[in-house]
N, C-alpha and C positions, 0 to 999 in steps of 0.2 A: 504493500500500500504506500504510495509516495507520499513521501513527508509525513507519516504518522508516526505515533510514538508508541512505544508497550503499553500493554493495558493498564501496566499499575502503575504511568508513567500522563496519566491522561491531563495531567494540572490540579488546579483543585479540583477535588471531590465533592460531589451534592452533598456527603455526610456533613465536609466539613464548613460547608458553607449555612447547611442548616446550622451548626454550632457557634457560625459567629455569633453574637449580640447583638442582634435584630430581632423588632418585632411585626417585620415585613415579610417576612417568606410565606407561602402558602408551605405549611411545613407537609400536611396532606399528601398535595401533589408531588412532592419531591420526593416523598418515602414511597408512593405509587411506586413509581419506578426503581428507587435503587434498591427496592428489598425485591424485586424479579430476581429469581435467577438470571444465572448468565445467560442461560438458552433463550429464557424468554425475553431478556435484554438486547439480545441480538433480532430476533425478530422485532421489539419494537422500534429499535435503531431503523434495521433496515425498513418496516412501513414508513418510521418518521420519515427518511431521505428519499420515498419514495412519492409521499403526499408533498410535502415542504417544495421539491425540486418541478412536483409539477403544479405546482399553486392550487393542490384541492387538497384542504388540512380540513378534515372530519371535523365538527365537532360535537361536543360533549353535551346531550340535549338536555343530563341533569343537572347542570355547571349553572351554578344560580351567581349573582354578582356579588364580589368581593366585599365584605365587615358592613353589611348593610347601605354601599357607597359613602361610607365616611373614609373622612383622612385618619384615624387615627393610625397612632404609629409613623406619621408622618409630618409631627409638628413643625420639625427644624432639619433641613438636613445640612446645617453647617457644621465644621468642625468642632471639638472641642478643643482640641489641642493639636499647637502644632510646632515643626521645630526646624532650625532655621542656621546654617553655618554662614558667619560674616566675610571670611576673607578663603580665596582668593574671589572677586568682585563677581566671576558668573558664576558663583557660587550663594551669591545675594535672590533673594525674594523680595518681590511688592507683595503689600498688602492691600487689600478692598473689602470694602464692606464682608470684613472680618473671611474674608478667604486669602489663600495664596496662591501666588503669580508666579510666571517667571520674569526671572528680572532684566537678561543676556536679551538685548532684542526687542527693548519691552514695547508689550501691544502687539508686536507680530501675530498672537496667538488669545484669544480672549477668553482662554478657562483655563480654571485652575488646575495647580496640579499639589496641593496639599494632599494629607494621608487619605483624606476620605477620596479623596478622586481618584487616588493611586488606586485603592483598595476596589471601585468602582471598574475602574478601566483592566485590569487581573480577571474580575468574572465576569467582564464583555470580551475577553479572551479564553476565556472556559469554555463561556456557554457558544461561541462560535465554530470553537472547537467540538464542539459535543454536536453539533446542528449539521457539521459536515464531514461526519463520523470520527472525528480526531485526525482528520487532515491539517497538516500545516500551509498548503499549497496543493495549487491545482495544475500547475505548469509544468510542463514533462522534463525536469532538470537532468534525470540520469544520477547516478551512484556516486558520480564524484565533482560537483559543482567547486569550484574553488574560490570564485570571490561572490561575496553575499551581502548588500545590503538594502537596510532596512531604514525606510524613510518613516521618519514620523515616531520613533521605537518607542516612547512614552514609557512602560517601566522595565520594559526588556523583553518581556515575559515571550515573546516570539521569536526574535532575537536569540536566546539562550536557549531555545527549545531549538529552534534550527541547527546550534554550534553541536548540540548531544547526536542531534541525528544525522548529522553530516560533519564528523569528527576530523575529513581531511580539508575542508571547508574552511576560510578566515572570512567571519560575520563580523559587520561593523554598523552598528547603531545608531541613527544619527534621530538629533532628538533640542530643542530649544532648552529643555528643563535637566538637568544633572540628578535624576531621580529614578537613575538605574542602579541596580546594587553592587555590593563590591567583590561578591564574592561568586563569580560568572567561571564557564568553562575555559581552559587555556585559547582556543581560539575564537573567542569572541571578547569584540572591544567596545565601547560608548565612545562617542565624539558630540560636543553639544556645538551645534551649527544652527544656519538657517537655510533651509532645504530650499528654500528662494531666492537665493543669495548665490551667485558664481560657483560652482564647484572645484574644488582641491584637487580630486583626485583625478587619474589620465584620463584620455579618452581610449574609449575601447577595452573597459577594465573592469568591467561586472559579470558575471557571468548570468549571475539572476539579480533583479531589484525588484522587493516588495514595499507595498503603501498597503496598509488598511487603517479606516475611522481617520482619513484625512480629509472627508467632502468640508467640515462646517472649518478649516483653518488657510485652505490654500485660493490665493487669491486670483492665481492667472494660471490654472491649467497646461495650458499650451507650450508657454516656457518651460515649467516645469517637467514637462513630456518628450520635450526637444532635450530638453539636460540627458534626460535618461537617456535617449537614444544614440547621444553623443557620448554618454560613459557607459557602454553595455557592449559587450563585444559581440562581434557579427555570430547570429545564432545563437546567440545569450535571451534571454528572456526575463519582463515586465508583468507583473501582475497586482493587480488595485481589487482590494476586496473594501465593499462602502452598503453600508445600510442608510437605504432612501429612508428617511426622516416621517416621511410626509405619511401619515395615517392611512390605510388602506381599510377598508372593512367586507369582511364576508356575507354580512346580511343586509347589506343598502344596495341598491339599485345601481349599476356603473359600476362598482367596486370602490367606491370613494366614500369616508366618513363626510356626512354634512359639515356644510362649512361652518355651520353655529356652533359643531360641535365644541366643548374648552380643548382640549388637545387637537385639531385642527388649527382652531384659532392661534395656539400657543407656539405650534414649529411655522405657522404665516406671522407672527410676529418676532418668534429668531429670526425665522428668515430676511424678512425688512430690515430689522435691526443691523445684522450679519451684511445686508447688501448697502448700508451707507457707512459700514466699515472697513467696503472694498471686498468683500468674501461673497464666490459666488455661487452659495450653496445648494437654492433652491433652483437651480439650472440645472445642476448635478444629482437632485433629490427627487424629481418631477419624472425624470422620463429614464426608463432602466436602458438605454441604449445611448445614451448621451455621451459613458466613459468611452464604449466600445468605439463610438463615431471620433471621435475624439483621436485612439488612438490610429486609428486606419488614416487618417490625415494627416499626422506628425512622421507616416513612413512605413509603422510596423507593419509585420505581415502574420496570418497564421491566427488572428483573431478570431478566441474562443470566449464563450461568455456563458456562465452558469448563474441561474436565479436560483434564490431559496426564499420561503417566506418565512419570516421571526415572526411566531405570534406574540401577542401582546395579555400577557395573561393567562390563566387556568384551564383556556373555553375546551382545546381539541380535545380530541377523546382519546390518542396516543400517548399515553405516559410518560414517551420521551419528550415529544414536542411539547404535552401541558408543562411537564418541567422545564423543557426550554422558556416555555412560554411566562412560567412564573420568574424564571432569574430575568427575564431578558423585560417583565416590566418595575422588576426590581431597581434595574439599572436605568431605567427612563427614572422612576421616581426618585430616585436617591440625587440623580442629576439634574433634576428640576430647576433648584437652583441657580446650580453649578452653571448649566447651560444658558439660561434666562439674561443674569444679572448684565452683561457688559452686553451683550446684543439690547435688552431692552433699556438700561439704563444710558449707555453711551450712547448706543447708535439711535432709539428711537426717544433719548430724553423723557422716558418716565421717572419717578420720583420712586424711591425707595419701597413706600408704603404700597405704590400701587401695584409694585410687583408683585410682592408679597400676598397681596388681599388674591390678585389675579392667579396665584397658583392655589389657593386651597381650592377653588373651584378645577383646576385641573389636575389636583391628587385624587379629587374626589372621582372625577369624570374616567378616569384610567383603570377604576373599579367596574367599568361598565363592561360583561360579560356579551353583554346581549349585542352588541356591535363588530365583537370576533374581528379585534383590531389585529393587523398583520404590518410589519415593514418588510420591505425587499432587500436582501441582503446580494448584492450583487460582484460576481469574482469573474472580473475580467483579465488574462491575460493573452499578452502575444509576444510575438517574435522578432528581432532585428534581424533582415533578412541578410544571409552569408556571404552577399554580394554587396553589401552596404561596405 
């Protein structure tokens, strides 16, 4: 299987994510599945990949809506503590309405990357993992890729799981925030850069480049695709894995949530926010073929594109997917904030308060089963052709 890992190698575990301290898990739905046996794990593995990839996820006709659609458990989800080395200077944090930044760049990137986010962005690497069977990649690299990197690496976690699986491999992690750890395998490195910014390294000098959960940070596409192709060696290979934001629903008419819906409204106002900050997300979140268009214009060849739907929530009736479904609306709520604050307060000049009021109505709204919210999780990759 390319680019997966051993079974008892898969990241975090459901057990041990039920045991953080939270009182957001559907803990239910997660025990549903991890006390299957293995046999029956694998069959529902493979129905989930088999629903998921072709956008018809069953659902769950008894799945009644989430703590009576109250927020509880979801009063605050800022930090409580956080910690911070002074010197050398990109090794400095901003602060904001009690969140942290990075500081190397500042603004380049408008969410935080404090413990809670770290901790956040680790099970949006799990649970993707788990959604596309423990694949790392979908790009046909071959046994011995030798240069590997990873745009955007936020806390490694992919990064280091690439260096274990491909031991004759040198991975290097490139990342605006110094919030990868220190204790990695011999061939994998961190460099904190701006992926937007002129490149260092040769041209002709990648074997493979990955990007995933880079839609809501990168401003101009095209250059950034042009880089790649210019540092990726002939017959090397590019792959973007990016979850479209934008609410989808399984029981509305069109496949689209109403626009009045609060989580609607809530990624149309990142979005606005996001687009007078120069980020052009909701270009990249709208239409699942927009990467792939993209990359067939910058040159590449060999463009392959796989969907999957992330549900949002409890609703399927596959064990694996309801528990995909319960991390993956874990991870929207937990980052409610997170995500909100500099889109609506910077870019569309709302006021502190109004944020705040404007998200209990969409904690609330994310408990709505009966909508069988989905986002598109989309892995595009292709090829520098050998003639380039």
């Amino acid at each position: 299987m390319e680019g997966s890992t051993a079974d008892e190698d898969k990241g975090v575990a459901p057990m041990e994510l039920i045991n953080m301290e939270r009182s957001n898990y559907d803990v239910d739905a997660i025990l549903a599945y991890e006390q299957l046996s293995t046999e029956l794990q694998a069959a529902e593995d493979a129905a989930a990949a088999e629903q998921a990839s072709a956008g018809a996820i069953i659902a769950d006709v008894a799945i009644d809506n989430d703590a009576s659609m109250t927020d509880a458990g979801y009063e605050s989800d800022a930090p409580t503590a956080t910690s911070t080395s002074v010197t050398p200077s990109i090794w400095d944090h901003a602060f904001e309405n009690g969140r942290r930044y990075h500081k190397f760049r500042e603004g380049a990137y408008h969410f935080p990357n404090d413990d809670v986010e770290q901790e956040r962005e680790d099970m949006k690497h799990s649970m993707v993992k788990m959604l596309c069977n423990y694949k790392l990649h979908f790009a046909p690299l071959g046994p011995n890729p030798h240069e590997i990197l990873d745009i955007g690496t936020g806390t490694g976690s992919w990064a280091i799981e690439m260096g274990e699986s491909y031991p004759s491999a040198s991975v290097l992690g490139v990342d605006l925030s110094p919030i990868q750890p220190d204790w990695v395998p011999p061939n994998v490195r961190f460099m904190v850069d701006d992926i937007e910014s002129p490149w260092l390294h040769p041209r002709n000098h990648f074997d493979y480049i990955h990007s995933r959960h880079t839609v809501m940070a990168i401003k101009d596409w095209d250059i950034l695709l042009r880089r790649c192709y210019e540092h990726t060696k002939p017959g090397g290979w590019i792959e973007l894995q990016e979850i479209h934001h934008f609410p989808m629903s399984n029981s509305h008419a069109g496949g689209f949530l109403p626009r009045e819906h609060p989580v609607a409204q809530y990624w149309r106002h990142v979005d606005e926010g996001l687009a007078r900050l120069g980020v052009e997300f909701g270009r990249f979140s709208a239409a699942d073929d927009a990467l792939a268009g993209l990359m067939r214009r910058n040159g590449f060849a060999n463009v392959e594109q796989r969907v999957f739907h992330v549900p949002v929530g409890p609703w399927p009736r596959n064990k694996m997917l309801k528990s995909v479904g319960v991390y993956w609306k874990t991870i929207l709520m937990d980052g409610l904030q997170a995500i909100a604050l500099r889109p609506l307060m910077r870019g569309l000049r709302w006021e502190r308060d109004h944020v705040e009021a404007f998200l209990v109505s969409v904690r609330k709204a994310y408990h709505d089963n009966a909508c069988q919210m989905y986002m598109p999780l989309v892995c595009v990759y292709c090829q520098k052709p050998l003639n380039a």
